[in-house]
N, C-alpha and C positions, 0 to 999 in steps of 0.2 A: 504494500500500500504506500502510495505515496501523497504527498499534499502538490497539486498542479499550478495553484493560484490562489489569493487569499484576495477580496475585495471588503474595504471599508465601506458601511454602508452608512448612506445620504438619503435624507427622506426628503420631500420635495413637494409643492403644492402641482408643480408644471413643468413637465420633461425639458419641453420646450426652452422654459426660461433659467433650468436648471444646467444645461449641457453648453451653451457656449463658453463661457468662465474655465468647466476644465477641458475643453477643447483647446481654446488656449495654454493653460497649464501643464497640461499632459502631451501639448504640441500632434493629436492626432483626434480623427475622427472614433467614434464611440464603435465599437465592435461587436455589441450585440444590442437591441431594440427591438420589443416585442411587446405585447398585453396580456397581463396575466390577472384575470377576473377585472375586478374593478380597478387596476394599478396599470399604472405603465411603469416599461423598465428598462435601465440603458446602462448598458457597461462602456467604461472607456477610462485606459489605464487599469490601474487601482480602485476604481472606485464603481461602486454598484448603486445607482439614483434609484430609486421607489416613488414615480410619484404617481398620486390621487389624494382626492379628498380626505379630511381629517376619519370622517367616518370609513372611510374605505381601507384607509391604512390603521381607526380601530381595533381594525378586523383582522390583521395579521399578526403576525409573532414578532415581537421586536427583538429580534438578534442584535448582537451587533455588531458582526461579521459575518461573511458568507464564505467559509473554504470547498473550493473544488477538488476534489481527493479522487484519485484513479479507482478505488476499492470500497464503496458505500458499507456494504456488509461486512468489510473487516474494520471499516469505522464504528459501526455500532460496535461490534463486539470489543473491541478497543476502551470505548468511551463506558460501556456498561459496566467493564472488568475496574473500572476507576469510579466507580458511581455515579455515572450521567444516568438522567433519565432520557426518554426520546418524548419530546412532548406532541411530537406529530411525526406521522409518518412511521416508515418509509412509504413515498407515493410518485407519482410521473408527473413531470410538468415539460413546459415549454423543449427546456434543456437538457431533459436527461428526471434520474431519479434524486429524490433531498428528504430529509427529515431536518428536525431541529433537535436540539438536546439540549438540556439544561444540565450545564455541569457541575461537579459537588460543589461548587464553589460559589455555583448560583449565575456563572455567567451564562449565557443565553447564545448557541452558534445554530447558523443554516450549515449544513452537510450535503452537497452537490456532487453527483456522479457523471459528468457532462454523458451525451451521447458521442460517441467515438465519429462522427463526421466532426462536428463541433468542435471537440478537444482535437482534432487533427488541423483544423481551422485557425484554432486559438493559441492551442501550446505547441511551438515549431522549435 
């Protein structure tokens, strides 16, 4: 198992007005952009933007990190063997498979198994 990518997350009323600033900072354009329920979501660099509405973003888990890991299932077993809980998941999304865990320590991580087009896309 290995960890592929780590992205800081940023929460955001408006993709839109959230992505030029680190387009500049990160000096490229954003590399993934998608709709996931009521959220829109834009990777680029480091950094993972969440935006919608206050209510909309209610409604998900506030991690606050999202690591891409080659190995989901040896992630859980990983994190359980240390006393994470999985507070959702495992499930399929946009990307690939994620859960979230809360770990002993009370931090809060998203767990990401990209789909192998993706991480073949992403991690070069």
């Amino acid at each position: 198992m290995a960890i592929l990518k780590t992205y800081a997350r940023l929460w955001s009323e408006d993709l839109d007005e959230a992505l030029p600033p680190l387009v500049d900072l990160v000096g490229a354009d954003p590399h993934l952009r998608f709709e996931f329920g009521d959220v829109e979501v834009g990777a680029i660099g480091d950094f993972l933007v969440i935006a919608g509405t206050a209510d909309a973003a209610a409604r998900l888990p506030r991690a606050t990190t999202t690591v891409i890991v080659s190995d989901l299932d040896q992630v859980q077993t990983v994190l359980t063997s240390h006393g994470a809980e999985v507070t959702f998941g495992p499930a399929q999304g946009p990307t690939g498979s994620y859960l979230f865990a809360r770990h002993a320590d009370g931090s809060e991580v998203e767990y990401v198994q990209w789909k192998p087009e993706l991480e073949a896309q992403i991690i070069m």
